[in-house]
C-alpha positions as CSV (number, residue, x, y, z in Angstrom):
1,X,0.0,0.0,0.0
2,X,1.3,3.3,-0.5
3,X,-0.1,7.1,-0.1
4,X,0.7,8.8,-3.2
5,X,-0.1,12.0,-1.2
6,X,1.8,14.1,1.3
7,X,-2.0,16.2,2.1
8,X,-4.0,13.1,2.4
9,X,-3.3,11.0,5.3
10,X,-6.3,9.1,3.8
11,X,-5.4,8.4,0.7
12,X,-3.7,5.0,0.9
13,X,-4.1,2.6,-2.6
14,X,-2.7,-0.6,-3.2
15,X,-0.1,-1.2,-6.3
16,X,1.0,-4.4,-7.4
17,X,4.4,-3.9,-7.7
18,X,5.0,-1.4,-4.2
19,X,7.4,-2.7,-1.6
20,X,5.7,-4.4,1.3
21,X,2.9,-6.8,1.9
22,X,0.0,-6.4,2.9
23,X,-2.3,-9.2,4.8
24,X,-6.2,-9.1,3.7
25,X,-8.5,-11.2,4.7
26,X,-12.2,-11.8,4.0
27,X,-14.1,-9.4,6.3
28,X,-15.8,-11.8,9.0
29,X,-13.9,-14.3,8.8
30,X,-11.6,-14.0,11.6
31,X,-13.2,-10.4,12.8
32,X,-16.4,-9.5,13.9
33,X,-16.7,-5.5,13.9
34,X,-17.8,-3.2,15.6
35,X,-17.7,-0.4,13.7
36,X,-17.2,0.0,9.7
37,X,-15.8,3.0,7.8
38,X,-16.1,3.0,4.1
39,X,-14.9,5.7,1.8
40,X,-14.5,3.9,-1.1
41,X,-15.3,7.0,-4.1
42,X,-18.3,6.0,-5.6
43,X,-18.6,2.0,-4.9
44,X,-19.9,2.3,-1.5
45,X,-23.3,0.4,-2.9
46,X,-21.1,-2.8,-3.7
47,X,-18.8,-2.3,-0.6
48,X,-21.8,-2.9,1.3
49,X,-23.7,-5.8,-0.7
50,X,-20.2,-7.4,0.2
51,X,-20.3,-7.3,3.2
52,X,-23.8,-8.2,3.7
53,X,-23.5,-11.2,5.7
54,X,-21.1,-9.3,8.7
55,X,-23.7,-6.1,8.7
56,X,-26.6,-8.8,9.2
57,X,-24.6,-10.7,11.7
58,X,-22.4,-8.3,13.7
59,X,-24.6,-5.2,13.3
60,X,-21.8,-2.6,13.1
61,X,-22.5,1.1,13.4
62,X,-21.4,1.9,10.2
63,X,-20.1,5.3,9.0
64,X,-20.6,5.9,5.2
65,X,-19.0,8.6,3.4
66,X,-21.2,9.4,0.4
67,X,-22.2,12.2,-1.8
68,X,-25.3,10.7,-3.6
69,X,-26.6,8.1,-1.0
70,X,-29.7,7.3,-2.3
71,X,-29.4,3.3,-3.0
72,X,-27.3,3.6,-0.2
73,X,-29.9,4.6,2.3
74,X,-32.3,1.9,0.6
75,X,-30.1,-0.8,1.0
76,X,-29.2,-0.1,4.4
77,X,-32.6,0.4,5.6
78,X,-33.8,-2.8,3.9
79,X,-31.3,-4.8,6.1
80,X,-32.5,-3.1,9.3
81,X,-30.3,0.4,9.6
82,X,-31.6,4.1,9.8
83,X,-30.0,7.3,9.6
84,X,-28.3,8.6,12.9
85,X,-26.3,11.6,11.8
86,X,-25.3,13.1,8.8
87,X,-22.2,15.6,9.0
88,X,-21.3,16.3,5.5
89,X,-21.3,13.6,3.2
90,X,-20.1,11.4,6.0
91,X,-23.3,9.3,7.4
92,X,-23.7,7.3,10.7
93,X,-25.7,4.3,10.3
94,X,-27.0,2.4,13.6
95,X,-29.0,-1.0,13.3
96,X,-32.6,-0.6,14.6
């Protein structure tokens, strides 16, 4: 993984060829969170459907950051979530 900006401490990517390793694992598998944060530009719809079986089984408070959260806010609401702040484009998302 490497940051390919000095500005943004958030702004990590992975690159085939970068020195390093990195260890990923299936989420669930081995960890059962408490608490998710996805910023993930645009693909926050399939970040979620992915990890559908840990949001139905760990219920994580969940904090989204998303500019046009429409099938967001569906999805999650479908699968028992609701809205519990909103600062920005960043969303909080508690299970009911």
């Amino acid at each position: 993984m490497v940051n390919p900006t000095w500005y943004n401490s958030g702004a990590w990517e992975f690159h085939e060829y970068s020195l390093g390793t990195a260890r990923v694992m299936k989420l669930g598998s081995e960890v059962h969170p408490d608490f998710i944060k996805i910023d993930v530009q645009g693909m926050e719809l399939r970040a979620l459907a992915g990890c559908h079986d840990v949001l139905t089984r760990d219920k994580p408070v969940l904090l989204v950051e998303c500019d046009r959260g429409d099938d967001v806010s569906k999805y999650l609401k479908s699968i028992g979530y609701e809205q519990a702040e909103r600062t920005g484009s960043n969303i909080t998302w508690v299970h009911q």
